[in-house]
C-alpha positions in Angstrom: 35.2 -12.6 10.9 32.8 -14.0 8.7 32.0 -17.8 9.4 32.8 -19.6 6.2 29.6 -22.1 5.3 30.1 -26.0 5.6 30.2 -27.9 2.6 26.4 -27.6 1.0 24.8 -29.0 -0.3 25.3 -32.1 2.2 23.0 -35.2 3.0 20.6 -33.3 5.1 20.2 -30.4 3.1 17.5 -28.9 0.9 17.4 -26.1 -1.4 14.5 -24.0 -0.8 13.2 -21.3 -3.4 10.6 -18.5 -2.5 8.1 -17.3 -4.5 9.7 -17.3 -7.6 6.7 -16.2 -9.9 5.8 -13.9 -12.8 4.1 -11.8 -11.2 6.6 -10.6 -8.9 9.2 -9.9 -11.5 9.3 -7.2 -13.9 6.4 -6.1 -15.6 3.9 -8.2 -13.3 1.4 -7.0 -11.1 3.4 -6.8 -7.9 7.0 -6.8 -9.2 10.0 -6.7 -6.9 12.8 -4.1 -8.3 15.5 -6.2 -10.0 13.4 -9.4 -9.0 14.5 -11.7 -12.3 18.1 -11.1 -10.7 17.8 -14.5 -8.5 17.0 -16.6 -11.5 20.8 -17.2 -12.1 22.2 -17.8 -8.8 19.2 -20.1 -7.4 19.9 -22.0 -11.3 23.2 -22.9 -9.8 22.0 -23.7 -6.6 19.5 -26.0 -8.2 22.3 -27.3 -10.3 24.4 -28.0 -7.1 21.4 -29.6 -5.2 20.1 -32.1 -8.0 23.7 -33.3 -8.6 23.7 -34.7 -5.0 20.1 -35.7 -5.5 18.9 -33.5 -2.7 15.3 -32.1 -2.3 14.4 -29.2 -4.0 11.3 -27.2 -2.4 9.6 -24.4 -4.4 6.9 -22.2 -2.4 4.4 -19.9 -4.4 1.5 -17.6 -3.6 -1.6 -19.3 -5.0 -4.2 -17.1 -4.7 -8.3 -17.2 -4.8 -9.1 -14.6 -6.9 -10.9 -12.9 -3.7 -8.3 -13.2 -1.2 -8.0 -11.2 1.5 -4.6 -9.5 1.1 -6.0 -7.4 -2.6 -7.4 -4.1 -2.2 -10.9 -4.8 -3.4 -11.1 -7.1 0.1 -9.4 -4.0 2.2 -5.7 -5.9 1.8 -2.0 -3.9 1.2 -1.7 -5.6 -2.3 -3.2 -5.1 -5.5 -4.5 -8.6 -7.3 -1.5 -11.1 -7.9 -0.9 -15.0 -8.5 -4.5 -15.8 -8.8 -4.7 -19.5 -8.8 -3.9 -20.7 -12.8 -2.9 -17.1 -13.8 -0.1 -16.7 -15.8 0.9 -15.0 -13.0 1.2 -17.3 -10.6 3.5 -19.4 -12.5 7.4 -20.2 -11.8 9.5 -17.5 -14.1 10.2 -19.8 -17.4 13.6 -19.6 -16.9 13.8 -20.7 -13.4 15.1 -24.7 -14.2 12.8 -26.5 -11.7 13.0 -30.0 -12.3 10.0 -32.0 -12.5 10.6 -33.8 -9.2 11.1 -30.5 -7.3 8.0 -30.6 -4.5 5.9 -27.5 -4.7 4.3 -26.0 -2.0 1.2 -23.6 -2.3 0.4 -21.1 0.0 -2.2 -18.3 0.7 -4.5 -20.6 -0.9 -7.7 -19.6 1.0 -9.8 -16.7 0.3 -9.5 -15.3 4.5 -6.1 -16.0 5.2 -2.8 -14.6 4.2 1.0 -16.3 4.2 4.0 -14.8 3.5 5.9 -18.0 4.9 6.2 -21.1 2.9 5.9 -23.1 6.3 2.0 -21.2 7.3 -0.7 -23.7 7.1 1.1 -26.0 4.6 3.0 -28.8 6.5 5.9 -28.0 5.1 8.4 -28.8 7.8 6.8 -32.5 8.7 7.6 -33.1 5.1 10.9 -31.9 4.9 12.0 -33.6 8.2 10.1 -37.1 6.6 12.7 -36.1 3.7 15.7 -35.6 6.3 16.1 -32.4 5.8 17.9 -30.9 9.0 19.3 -27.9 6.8 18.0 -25.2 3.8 19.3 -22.9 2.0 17.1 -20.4 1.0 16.4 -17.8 -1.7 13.7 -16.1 -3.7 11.1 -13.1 -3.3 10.8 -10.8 -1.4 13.7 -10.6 1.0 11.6 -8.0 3.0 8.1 -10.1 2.9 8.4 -14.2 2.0 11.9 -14.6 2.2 11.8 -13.1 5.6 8.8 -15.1 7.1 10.1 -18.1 5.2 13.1 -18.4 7.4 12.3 -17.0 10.7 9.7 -20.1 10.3 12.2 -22.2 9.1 14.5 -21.4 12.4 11.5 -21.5 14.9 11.2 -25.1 13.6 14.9 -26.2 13.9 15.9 -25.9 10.5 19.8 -24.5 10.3 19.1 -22.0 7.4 21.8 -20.6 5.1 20.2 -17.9 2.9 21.4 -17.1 -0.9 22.6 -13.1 -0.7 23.0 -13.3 -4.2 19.6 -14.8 -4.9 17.5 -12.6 -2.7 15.7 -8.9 -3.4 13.5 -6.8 -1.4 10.2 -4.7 -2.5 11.7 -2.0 0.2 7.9 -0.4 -0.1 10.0 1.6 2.9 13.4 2.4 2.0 15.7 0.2 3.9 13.2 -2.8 4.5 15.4 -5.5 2.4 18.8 -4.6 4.7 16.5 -4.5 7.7 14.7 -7.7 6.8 18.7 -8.7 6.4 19.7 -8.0 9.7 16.5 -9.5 11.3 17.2 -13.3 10.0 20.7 -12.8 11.0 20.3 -11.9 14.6 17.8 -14.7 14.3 20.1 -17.4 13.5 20.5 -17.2 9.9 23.4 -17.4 7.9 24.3 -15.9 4.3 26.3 -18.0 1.3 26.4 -16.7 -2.0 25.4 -19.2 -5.1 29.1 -19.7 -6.1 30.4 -20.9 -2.9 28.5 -24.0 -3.1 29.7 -26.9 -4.0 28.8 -29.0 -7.4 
């Protein structure tokens, strides 16, 4: 039986958005199949979580234009959201307001993050915020999303992930449903954009 959510978003709860960038929707230079798909449902989770005046984190890849993970320096990944690249910003139609708190990552040439948590602070700041639970979506399912929230667990966050607001690169066939399956059987729940409350 599937266990239906609690009412979210609540008083400790903060909305959570991964990686929501041009570059990794269609047409940019490491775009995720079907990737512009999440703008809608994490719009109405955004919706939801700024009519209860709850926190509303947006991570993004913010790379040096030599970082480590691009194939001229040996990395899996061709060049993407250099730092101040068109790029690199939020998709125009994602409606972050101008409060939401946004947290770059990757930022250093010799170092690579796919979680929003690595080397950023993010969980002191969200626990100075309140925050005791997220719910999560964004790109990729199979890379970011993943890492995101099996940090986001390690550090005591409860973590309720967007299935509708989620999409995987699946550079193997099968890596989004197995990324799926990981951050269940690691403590993570699934809620679709509809079921929360506004």
């Amino acid at each position: 039986m599937t266990e239906r959510p609690p009412r979210l978003p609540d008083d400790r709860s903060a909305l959570l958005i991964v990686d929501v960038q041009n570059d990794f929707l269609p047409g940019g230079r490491l775009a995720v199949p079907d990737g512009d798909a999440v703008v809608g449902p994490l719009n109405r989770a955004i919706e939801a979580f700024r009519a209860r005046g709850r926190p509303i984190v947006a991570t993004r890849d913010w790379h040096p234009p030599d970082h480590c993970s691009f194939t001229a320096q040996g990395g899996p990944w061709p060049p993407h959201c250099v730092q101040g690249s068109e790029g690199a910003r939020f998709a125009a139609a994602l409606a972050l307001p101008p409060d939401a708190l946004i947290v770059s990552k990757a930022d250093r040439p010799d170092r690579d993050a796919y979680s929003g948590f690595q080397d950023t602070g993010l969980a002191e700041r969200l626990r100075a915020l309140g925050v005791g639970t997220l719910v999560v979506g964004g790109l990729a399912t199979d890379y970011c999303v993943l890492n995101t929230v099996r940090d986001a667990l390690a550090a005591g966050f409860a973590v309720w992930v967007l299935e509708d607001a989620i999409r995987a690169v699946d550079v193997e066939p099968g890596d989004g449903a197995r990324a799926i399956e990981t951050m269940r059987a690691a403590g993570a729940r699934f809620i679709r954009s509809d079921e929360l409350a506004v």
